[in-house]
C-alpha positions, -999 to +999 in steps of 0.1 A: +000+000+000+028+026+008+048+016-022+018+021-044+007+055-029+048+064-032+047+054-065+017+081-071+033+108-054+063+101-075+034+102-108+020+134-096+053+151-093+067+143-124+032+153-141+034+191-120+074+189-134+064+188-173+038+214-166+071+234-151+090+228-174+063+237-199+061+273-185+095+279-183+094+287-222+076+317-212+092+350-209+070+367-181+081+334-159+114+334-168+117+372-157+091+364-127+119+343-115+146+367-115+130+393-102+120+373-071+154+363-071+166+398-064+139+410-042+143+379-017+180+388-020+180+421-012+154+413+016+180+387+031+210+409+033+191+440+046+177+415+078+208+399+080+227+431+082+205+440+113+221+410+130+256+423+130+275+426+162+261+453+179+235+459+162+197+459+172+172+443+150+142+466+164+144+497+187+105+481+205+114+476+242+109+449+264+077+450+275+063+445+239+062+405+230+082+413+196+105+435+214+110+409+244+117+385+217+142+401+197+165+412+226+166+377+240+178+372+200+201+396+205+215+383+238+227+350+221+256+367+206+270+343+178+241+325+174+224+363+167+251+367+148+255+335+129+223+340+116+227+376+102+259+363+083+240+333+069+210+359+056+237+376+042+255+351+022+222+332+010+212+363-004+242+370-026+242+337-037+206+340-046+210+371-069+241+351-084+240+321-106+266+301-080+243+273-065+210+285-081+199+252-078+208+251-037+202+282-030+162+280-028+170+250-001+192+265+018+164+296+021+136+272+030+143+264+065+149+303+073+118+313+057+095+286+077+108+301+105+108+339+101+068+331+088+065+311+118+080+338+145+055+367+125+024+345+129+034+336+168+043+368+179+011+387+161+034+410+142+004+433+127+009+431+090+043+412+090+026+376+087+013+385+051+047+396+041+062+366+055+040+344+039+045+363+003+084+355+007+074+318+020+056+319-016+084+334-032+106+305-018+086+279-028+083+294-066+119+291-070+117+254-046+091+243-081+114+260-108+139+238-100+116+205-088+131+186-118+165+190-107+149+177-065+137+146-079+163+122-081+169+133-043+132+124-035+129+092-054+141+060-034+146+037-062 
């Protein structure tokens, strides 16, 4: 029974990959693309430059759940840190050409979380544009879906 429904999900995907593949032909998808490319980018190196040594992400105080949240960030130190030089990298590699293929995976996981943190802390207005570059993240996770499959198929 799980072979055969594996065996469908595998089916599925490789039917949503031609369809891909099919719109890639098109110019407005093909610029689509690069332009999230950049914006997502951009976005990652501006946040991860907040997360430089001595630098505060947000200037809220304490007493205000985000602002709480944040300093406690900030307290870590490298860990703080290590994440604002990760941002940064990830997003110069995703306005290059260098791992286009990894890059969208290695944004993934941050993007969960940063959606995740906006929807638990009731950040007014911040969950929608969270959840825009969650979107963003997983365009570029299906424009390359063809090149994921070999990983995902167990045969």
């Amino acid at each position: 029974m799980l072979q055969k429904r594996a065996s469908l999900v595998i089916l599925y995907m490789r039917i949503l990959i031609q369809y891909i593949e099919r719109q890639k032909g098109l110019r407005l998808w093909r610029v689509f693309y690069w332009f999230l490319k950049v914006i997502l980018g951009i976005g990652f190196i501006g946040s991860g430059l907040r997360k430089m040594p001595s630098v505060k992400f947000t200037a809220l105080p304490i007493d205000n759940p985000v602002g709480l949240f944040f300093e406690g960030m900030y307290a870590t130190g490298f860990y703080w840190n290590f994440i604002g030089y990760y941002q940064i990298v990830v997003g110069i590699l995703l306005m290059t050409t260098w791992f286009q293929k990894l890059t969208p995976i290695l944004l993934f996981p941050v993007s969960i979380n940063i959606f995740l943190v906006s929807l638990s802390l009731q950040m007014r207005g911040t969950p929608i544009i969270t959840a825009c570059m969650l979107l963003g993240n997983l365009f570029l996770l299906a424009w390359h879906l063809k090149t994921y499959l070999p990983i995902l198929n167990r045969k």
